[in-house]
N, C-alpha and C positions, 0 to 999 in steps of 0.2 A: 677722572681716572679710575679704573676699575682696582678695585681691592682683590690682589691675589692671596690665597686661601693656603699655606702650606701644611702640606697634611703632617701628622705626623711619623714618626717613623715607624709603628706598628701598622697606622692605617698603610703605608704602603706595604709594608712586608704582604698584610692581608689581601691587601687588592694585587699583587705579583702570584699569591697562592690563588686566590680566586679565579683568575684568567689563566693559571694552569687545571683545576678544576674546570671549567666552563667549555678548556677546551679538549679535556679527558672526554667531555660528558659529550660535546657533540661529533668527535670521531664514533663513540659508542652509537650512539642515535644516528648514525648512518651505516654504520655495520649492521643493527637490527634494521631496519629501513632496506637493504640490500638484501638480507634474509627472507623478511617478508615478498619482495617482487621475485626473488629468485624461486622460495615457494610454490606464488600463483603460477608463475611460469612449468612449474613440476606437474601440477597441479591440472592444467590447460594442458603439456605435454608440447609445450615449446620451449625445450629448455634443451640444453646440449645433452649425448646421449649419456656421458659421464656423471651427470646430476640426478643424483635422486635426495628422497627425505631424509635416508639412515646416515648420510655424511652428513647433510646440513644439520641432524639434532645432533652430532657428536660436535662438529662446530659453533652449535647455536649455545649448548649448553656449558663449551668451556669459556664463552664471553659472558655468562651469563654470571659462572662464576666468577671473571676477574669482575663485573661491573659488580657484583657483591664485595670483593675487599677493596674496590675504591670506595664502595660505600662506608665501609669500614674506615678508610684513611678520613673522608670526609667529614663523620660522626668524631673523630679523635683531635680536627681541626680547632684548636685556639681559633676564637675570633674576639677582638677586640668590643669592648661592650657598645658603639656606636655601633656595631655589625651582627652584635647578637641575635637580633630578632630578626634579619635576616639569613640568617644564615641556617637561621631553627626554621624558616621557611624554604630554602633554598633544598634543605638536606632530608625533613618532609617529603617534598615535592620530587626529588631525587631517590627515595625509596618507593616513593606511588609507581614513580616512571617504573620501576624495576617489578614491582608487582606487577604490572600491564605486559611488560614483557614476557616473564612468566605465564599469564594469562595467554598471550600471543604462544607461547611454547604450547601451552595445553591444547590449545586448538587443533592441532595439528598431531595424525592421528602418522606416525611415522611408518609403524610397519603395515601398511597399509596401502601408502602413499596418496593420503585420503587427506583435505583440510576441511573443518568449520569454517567457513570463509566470513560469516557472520560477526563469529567469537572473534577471527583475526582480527576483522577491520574497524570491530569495536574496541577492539585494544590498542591497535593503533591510531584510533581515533581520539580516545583517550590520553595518549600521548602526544599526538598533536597539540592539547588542552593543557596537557600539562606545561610543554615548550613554551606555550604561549603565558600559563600563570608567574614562569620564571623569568620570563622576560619583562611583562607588569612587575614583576619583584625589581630586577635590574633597574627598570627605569626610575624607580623611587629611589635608587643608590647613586646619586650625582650623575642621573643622568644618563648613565650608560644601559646601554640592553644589547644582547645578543642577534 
């Protein structure tokens, strides 16, 4: 007979805050992710005739600020000390990803309508890396991964 494990009651409060984190982070990482194809599409000049660069940096840049103060709610995150060193990796990794995005902003030369296409897709290729280290993270926490 299998021995069930009941976690305790912080471990779930944590893991109920985690999977709302996780799933903050990846509506975010599709929003940037839409930013960037919408971009090359500007970019290429197959884009609708309404789309240019100077909307998308006012939009890029007020995500860019809220994905800064969930960084901040994340850094302010109690985590239980079974979840600590996770979690000092999780939020790491979640400040990298935001630096890359920033990176990805620099690229892109707005009044202009000019991109580094280089810079971009090394920054989101970067981010791709990082998705994938957070997920290796997950999978060393019972299992689960994104």
């Amino acid at each position: 007979m299998r021995n069930i494990i009941t976690p305790a009651p912080y471990e779930k409060a944590y893991t109920i805050v985690l999977n709302r984190i996780l799933a903050r982070f990846t509506m975010f990482d599709d929003v940037f992710g839409e930013y960037k194809r919408t971009v090359l599409k500007i970019v290429r000049g197959r884009c609708l005739a309404s789309e240019n660069l100077q909307d998308l940096a006012r939009y890029w840049e007020r995500n860019c600020q809220q994905f800064s103060r969930f960084l901040d709610c994340i850094g302010q995150t109690a985590a239980p000390p079974e979840f600590q060193q996770f979690h000092q990796v999780l939020t790491g990794e979640l400040r990298h990803f935001y630096n890359q995005v920033c990176t990805a902003q620099q690229a892109i030369n707005w009044g202009q309508n000019s991109c580094c296409q280089a810079t971009l897709q090394d920054a989101f290729n970067e981010m791709t890396c990082i998705r994938d280290r957070i997920d290796h993270a997950l999978q060393n926490v019972n299992g689960v991964a994104m």
